[in-house]
N, C-alpha and C positions, 0 to 999 in steps of 0.2 A: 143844375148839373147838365152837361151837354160832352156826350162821347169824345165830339168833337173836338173837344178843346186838349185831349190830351196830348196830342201833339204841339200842343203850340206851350203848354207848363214845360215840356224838357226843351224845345226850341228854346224858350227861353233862358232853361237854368243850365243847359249844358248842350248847345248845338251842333258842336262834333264829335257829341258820343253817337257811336250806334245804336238804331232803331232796328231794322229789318235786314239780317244776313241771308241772302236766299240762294240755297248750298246747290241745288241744283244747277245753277248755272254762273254762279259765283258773284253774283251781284250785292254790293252792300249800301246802306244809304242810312245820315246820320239823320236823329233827328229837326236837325234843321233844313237840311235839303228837303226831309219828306214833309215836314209843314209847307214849305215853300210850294210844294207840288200841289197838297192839299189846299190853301187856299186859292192856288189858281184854278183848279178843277171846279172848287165849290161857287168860284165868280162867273168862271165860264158858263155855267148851267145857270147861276142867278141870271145872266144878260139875255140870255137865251129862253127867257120868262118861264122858266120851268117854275110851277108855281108848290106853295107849299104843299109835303104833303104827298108830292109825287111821287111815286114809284119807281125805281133804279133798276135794272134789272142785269144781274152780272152772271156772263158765263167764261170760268176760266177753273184753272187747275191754280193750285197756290202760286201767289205770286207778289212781288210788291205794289203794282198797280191795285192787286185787291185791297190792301189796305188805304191805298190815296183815296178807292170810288169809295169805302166805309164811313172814315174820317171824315169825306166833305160831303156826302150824305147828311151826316150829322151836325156838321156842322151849319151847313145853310138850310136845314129843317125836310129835307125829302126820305123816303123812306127806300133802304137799299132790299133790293131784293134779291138773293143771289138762287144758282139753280146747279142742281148736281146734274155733273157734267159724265153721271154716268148713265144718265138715261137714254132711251133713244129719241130722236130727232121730233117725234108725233108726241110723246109724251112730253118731253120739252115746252112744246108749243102750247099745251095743254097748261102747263102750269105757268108760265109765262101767261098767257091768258089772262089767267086765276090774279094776275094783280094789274093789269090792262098797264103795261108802264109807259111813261111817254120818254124815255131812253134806255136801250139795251147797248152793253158793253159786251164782248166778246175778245175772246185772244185768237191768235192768229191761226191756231191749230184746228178751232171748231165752227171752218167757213162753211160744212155741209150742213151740219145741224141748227147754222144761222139762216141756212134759207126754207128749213123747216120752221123754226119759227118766224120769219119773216110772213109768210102765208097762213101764219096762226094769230100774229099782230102784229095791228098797224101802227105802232110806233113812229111818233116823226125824226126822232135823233137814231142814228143807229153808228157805232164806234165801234172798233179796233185795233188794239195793241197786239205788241210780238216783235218778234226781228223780222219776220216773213209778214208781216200785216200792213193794208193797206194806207198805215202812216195817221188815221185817221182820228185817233184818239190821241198823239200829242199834237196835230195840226190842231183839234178843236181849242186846249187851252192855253197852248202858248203865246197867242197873243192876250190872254185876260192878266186882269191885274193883281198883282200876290198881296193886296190889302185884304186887311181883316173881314170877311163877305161883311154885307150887311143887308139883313133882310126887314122885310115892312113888318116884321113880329118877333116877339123874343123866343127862340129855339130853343127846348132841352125837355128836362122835367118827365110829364106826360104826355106830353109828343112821342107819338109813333117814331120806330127810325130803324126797324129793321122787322122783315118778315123771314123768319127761317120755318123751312119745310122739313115737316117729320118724315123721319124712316119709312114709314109704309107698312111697318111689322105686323100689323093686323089687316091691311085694308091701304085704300088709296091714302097718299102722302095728303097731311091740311097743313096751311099756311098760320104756324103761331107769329102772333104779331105783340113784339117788344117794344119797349118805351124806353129813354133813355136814362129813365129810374129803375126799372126793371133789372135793364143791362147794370147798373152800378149795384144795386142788391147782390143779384149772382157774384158782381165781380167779389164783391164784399165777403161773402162767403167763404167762396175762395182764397180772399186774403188769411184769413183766419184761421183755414184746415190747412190749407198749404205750406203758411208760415213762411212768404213772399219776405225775401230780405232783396236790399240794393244791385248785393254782387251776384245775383243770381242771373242765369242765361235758358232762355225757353224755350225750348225743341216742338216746334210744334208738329205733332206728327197728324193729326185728323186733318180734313180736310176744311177749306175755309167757308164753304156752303152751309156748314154746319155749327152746332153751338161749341166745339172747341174753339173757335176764334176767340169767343168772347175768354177766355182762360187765357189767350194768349194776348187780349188787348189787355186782360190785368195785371200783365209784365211789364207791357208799357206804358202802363198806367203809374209802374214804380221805380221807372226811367229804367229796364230792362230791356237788353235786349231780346229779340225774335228770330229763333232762326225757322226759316223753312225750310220742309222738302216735302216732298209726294213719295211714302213710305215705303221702303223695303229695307227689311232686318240688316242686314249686311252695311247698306250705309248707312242705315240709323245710328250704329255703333259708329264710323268713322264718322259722321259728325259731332257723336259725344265728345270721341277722341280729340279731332282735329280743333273744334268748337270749343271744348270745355263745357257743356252743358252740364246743366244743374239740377235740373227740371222735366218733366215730361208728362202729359198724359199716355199711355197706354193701354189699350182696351187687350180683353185677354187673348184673345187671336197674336196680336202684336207681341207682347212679350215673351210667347210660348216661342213664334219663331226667332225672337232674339235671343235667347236663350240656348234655342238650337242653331243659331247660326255659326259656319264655321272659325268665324275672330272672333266670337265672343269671349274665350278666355285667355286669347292673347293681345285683345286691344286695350290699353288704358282709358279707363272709363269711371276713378278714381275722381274727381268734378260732381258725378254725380251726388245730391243734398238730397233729394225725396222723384218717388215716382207718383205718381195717380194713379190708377186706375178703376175702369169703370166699364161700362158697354153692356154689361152683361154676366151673366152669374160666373162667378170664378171660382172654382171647385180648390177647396180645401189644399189640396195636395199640393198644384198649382200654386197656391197663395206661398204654399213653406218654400217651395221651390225655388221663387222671387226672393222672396227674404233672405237664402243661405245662397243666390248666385248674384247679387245683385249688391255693390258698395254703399247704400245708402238705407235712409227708411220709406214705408210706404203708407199711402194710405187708400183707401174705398172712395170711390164718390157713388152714391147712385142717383140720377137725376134725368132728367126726358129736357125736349127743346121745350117743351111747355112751363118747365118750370127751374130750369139750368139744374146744378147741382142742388142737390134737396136736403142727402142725410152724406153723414161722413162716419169709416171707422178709421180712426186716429192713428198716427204713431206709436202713440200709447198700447191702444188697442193689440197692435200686430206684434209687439214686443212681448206683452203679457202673455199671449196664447202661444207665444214659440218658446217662452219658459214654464207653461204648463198652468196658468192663471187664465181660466175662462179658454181654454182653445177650442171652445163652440164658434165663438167668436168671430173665427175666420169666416166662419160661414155667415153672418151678418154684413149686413149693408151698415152698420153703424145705426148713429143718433141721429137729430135732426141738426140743423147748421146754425149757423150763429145768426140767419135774422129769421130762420124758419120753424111753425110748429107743423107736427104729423100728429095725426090721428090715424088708428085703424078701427072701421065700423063696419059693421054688417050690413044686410042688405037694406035695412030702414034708416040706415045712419045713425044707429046706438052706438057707441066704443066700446070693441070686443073688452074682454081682461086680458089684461097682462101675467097672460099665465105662461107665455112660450108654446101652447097648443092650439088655443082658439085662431081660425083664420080671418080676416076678415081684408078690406080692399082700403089701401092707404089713398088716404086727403092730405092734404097742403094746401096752408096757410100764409102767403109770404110775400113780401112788395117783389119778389124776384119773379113771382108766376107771371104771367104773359098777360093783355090785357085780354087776347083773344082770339080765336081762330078766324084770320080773316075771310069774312063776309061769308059767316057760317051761321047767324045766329041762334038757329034752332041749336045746333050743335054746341054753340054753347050754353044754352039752358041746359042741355042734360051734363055739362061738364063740370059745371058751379054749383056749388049746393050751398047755399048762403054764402058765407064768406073761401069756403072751402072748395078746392081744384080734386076735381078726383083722378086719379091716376090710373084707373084699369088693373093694379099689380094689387097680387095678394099675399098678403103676410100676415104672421104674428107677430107679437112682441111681448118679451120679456118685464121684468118685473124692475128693469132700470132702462128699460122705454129702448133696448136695442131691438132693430128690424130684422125680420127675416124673410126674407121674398121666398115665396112657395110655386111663385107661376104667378104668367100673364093670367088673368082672365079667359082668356080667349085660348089660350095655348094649354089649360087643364085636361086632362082626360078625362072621361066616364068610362069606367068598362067595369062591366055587371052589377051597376048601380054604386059602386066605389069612384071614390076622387084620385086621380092619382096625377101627382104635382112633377111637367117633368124635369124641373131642377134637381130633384132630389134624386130621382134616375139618372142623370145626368150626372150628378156628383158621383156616384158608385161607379158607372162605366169609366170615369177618369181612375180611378183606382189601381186601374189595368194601366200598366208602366207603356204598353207601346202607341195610347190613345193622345193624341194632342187635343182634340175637338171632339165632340159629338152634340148633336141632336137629338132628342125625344119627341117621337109627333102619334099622334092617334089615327089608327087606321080602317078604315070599315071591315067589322068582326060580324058575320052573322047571327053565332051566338051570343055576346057579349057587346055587341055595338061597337063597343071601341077595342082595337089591341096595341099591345105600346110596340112600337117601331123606332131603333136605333140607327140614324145615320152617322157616319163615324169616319173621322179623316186621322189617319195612324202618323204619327212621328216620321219625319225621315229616313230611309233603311232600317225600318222596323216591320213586322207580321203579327198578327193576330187573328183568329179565326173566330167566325160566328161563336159558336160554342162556346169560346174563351170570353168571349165580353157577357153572354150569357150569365155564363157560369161567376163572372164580375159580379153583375149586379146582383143574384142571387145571394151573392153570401153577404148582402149588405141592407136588404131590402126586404120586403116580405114577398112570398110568391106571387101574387096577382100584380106584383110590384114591375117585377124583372121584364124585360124585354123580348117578346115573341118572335121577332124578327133582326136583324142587322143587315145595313146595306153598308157597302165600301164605297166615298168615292175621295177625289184628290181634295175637293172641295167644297163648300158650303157657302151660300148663298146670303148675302150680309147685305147691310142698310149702307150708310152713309156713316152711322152711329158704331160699324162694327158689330150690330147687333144681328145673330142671327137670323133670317127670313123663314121661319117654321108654315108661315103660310105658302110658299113656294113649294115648300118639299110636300106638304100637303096636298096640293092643286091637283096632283097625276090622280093620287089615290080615290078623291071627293067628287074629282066629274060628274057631273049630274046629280049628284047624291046632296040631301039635304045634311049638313052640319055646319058649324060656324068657323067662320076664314078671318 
C-alpha cells in the first residue's frame, strides 16, 4: 500500500471528476490534472537526488499545492513534513530543525517566517508557491517528466511518509512519525465509523498540518471530493450550501459557532449525511444541541496524532441517548474502532473494572498508532508498554467497554488531597445557557494546594456573572467540586487540534512555582 497511488486509482477510473475544490479562492482541479502535478513534483525531487527517506518540510495554509507536496512524498518514498503556520518564526525554526529536511516548500504569504527558518536550516532546495511567490515551486517541476516516478526501492507499507507535530497541550509539540500502513489503518477506521459512500463531499475544516488531512485523504481515497477552506462559521455554512457537502469534521469550538452563526438557520445545509466530531470533551448539552440544529447524524471520534482516531460513539449511539436509552452516553468517547483495542489500567498496568467508577489511563493497541516520536527514543520507551501506546488520558469504562475520559493526566486537579477531573467541572459550567466554552485549570491555593479556576468565553450578546457560573456548578457537582474563581475572556487558547491549551492559562498563575505543565 502506498498513500501515493491514490491519486493515480481515480486518475485512472474517472479523471475529470473532482478531486480538490479550494473555496477560498475558488480554484478546483480533477483528479487527473492533480495526478499529473503529482507525478511531476515526485520526478522533480527524484532528479534532483533527493534520496529516500528525506524529509519535505511544508509551510502553507490549506491549499492544493498541499496535497500535490503529500501525494508525491508518498509516492517516491520521502517523508512530508508539514509545520503549523501558527507559530512564530523561532519556534518554526526550531521544529523545522527537529526533522533537518533537505527541501522546504512555503506559500507566498510566509516569506518572513521563511527567513526565520532559513537561519535555523540549511536546506539546499528551498520553494514557493502563491500568486504573489517567487514562481519558484512551479519553475522547479515543470520541466520533469509526468511518468510513473521510479525509484531504486519499492515505496509504501512501513516506510515512514509523514511526520505530524502534536498540539503541545501539555509541553513542547513531538514529531509522531506515520507509515503509510499506519495512514491506511486510521483511514480504515474511518471508513467504518463514518460510513464513507461515493456521493459523498468533505469539508475539510482542520487545518492540513495536522491529522484531519488524513480524514480528508480517506474521501479521496473513495474517489470523493475535498473541499477546502481555513475556518470561519459563517462560510463554513455557505460552502455546505453552495458545495453540497456531506461530511465534516468539527471539533467543539467550531460547531458551537456554527450554530451561533447569523445564516445558520436560513442557509440550506440539507446535503449534509453525518458530522464528526472530536478535539475535545463536548459537554452533554452541546451534543443535544448538534443533534436537534443539525439535518444529519453524528458521531464522536476521540483520537490524538499518535494514534489518529482511536474510539468512536456511533450514530446509533447518539440516537438512543436523545430518545432516552443510555443518555449517559453523550457523555462518552464511544468504543474502540474497527482495527483498534483499548485498554484502561492503573498505574502498574493491571485493567481497571469495568465498573463505570474506577479510573484508570487508556492504551491502544492498533496498526494505526505511529511508529514513533521522531528521534525521541527514550521518549518512547516510556510511551510503549509492550505492544500498547499509552495515551496520557484518564478514564473509566463501563460494563459494555464504553470510554469516559475524566481528564488529561496532567490537567487533573489535587485540592485538599481530593482528585477533581476538570471535564466534569466543565460539563456543569456549560449547563449555564449563556456559556459557549469554558476552561477548568488548578490554581495555587495556600490552604488546599490547588483551587479550581473557570475560564469562560460567553455566547454572543449573552452576560453571566461570576456568581452565576458558580452557583452552575454547585448544583451539579459536590462543594469542593465547584469553581472558586471565574475569569471572562473573548477567547481561549487552542492547539492546532482545536484542543484547548490549559497549560497556557496556567503558565501566569505557576511562575516559579513547582507544579506540573
Amino acid at each position: 500500500m502506498n498513500i501515493g497511488h491514490i491519486t493515480a486509482k481515480w486518475a485512472s477510473r474517472a479523471p475529470d471528476s473532482e478531486a480538490i475544490i479550494d473555496a477560498t479562492n475558488g480554484r478546483r482541479v480533477t483528479f487527473g490534472a492533480l495526478d499529473a502535478r503529482v507525478r511531476r513534483l515526485a520526478n522533480a525531487l527524484i532528479d534532483q537526488r533527493v534520496e529516500k527517506g528525506a524529509r519535505i518540510g511544508v509551510l502553507a495554509k490549506n491549499a492544493i499545492e498541499y496535497f500535490e507536496i503529500y501525494y508525491a512524498c508518498a509516492r517516491a518514498g520521502f517523508i512530508a513534513q508539514p509545520l503549523n503556520w501558527r507559530l512564530s518564526g523561532p519556534e518554526l525554526g526550531r521544529i523545522l530543525a527537529d526533522g533537518d529536511p533537505t527541501v522546504v516548500i512555503s506559500s507566498d504569504e510566509f516569506r518572513r517566517e521563511r527567513a526565520d527558518m532559513q537561519s535555523a536550516v540549511d536546506a539546499p532546495i528551498w520553494l514557493e508557491f502563491g500568486d504573489n511567490s517567487d514562481g519558484s515551486y512551479e519553475a522547479f517541476f515543470s520541466r520533469a517528466s509526468d511518468h510513473e516516478p521510479v525509484t531504486s526501492t519499492t515505496t509504501g507499507n512501513d516506510d515512514p511518509t509523514l511526520i505530524l507535530y502534536t498540539g503541545g497541550t501539555t509541553g513542547i509539540s513531538k514529531g509522531a512519525l506515520h507509515t503509510h500502513k499506519t495512514l491506511f489503518m486510521g483511514m480504515l477506521n474511518q471508513t467504518v465509523a463514518e460510513r464513507v459512500v461515493p456521493s459523498d463531499v468533505y469539508m475539510l475544516t482542520g487545518q492540513m498540518f495536522h491529522i484531519p488531512v488524513a480524514l480528508a485523504m480517506n474521501y479521496m481515497a473513495h474517489g470523493c471530493p475535498v473541499v477546502l477552506m481555513n475556518f470561519d462559521a459563517v462560510r463554513a455554512i455557505e460552502i455546505i450550501e453552495a458545495e453540497r457537502v456531506s461530511a465534516f469534521l468539527g471539533i467543539t469550538t467550531m460547531l458551537n459557532w456554527m450554530m451561533a452563526a447569523p445564516n445558520f438557520r436560513t442557509a440550506d445545509i440539507s446535503s449534509l449525511r453525518n458530522i464528526q466530531y472530536g478535539g475535545g470533551p463536548m459537554p452533554a448539552t452541546v451534543v443535544k444541541a448538534a443533534l436537534e440544529s443539525f439535518p444529519c447524524t453524528l458521531i464522536q471520534g476521540y483520537g490524538q496524532t499518535e494514534g489518529m482516531t482511536m474510539t468512536f460513539l456511533s450514530q446509533e449511539d447518539h440516537r438512543d441517548a436523545i430518545n432516552g436509552i443510555h443518555p449517559e452516553r453523550l457523555s462518552s468517547c464511544g468504543r474502540e474502532g474497527f482495527v483498534t483495542q483499548v485498554r484502561v489500567v492503573d498505574e502498574d498496568g493491571r485493567v481497571v473494572p469495568r465498573d463505570g467508577s474506577t479510573p484508570g489511563e487508556i492504551e491502544i493497541r492498533s496498526e494505526a498508532n505511529m511508529l514513533g516520536y521522531w528521534r525521541k527514543p527514550e521518549l518512547n520507551a516510556q510511551t510503549f508498554r509492550d505492544s500498547w501506546m499509552r495515551t496520557g488520558d484518564i478514564a473509566t469504562w463501563d460494563s459494555d467497554s464504553y470510554l469516559f475520559i475524566v481528564d488529561r493526566a496532567k490537567d487533573m486537579i489535587i485540592s485538599g488531597g481530593e482528585n477533581i477531573y476538570s471535564t466534569q467541572v466543565e460539563a456543569a459550567i456549560h449547563k449555564h445557557p449563556a456559556v459557549l466554552e469554558a476552561a477548568v485549570i488548578g490554581i495555587p491555593d495556600e490552604e488546599w494546594g490547588e483551587a479550581v479556576k473557570a475560564v469562560v468565553v460567553l455566547k454572543p450578546g449573552q452576560t453571566a456573572t461570576a456568581a452565576e457560573i458558580i452557583d452552575t456548578a454547585k448544583q451539579h457537582l459536590a462543594s469542593y467540586q465547584k469553581p472558586k474563581s471565574v475569569d471572562f475572556v473573548d477567547t481561549l487558547p487552542k492547539a492546532p487540534t482545536g484542543k484547548i491549551l490549559k497549560r497556557e492559562l496556567r503558565d501566569r498563575f505557576w511562575k516559579d512555582r513547582d507544579r506540573k505543565v
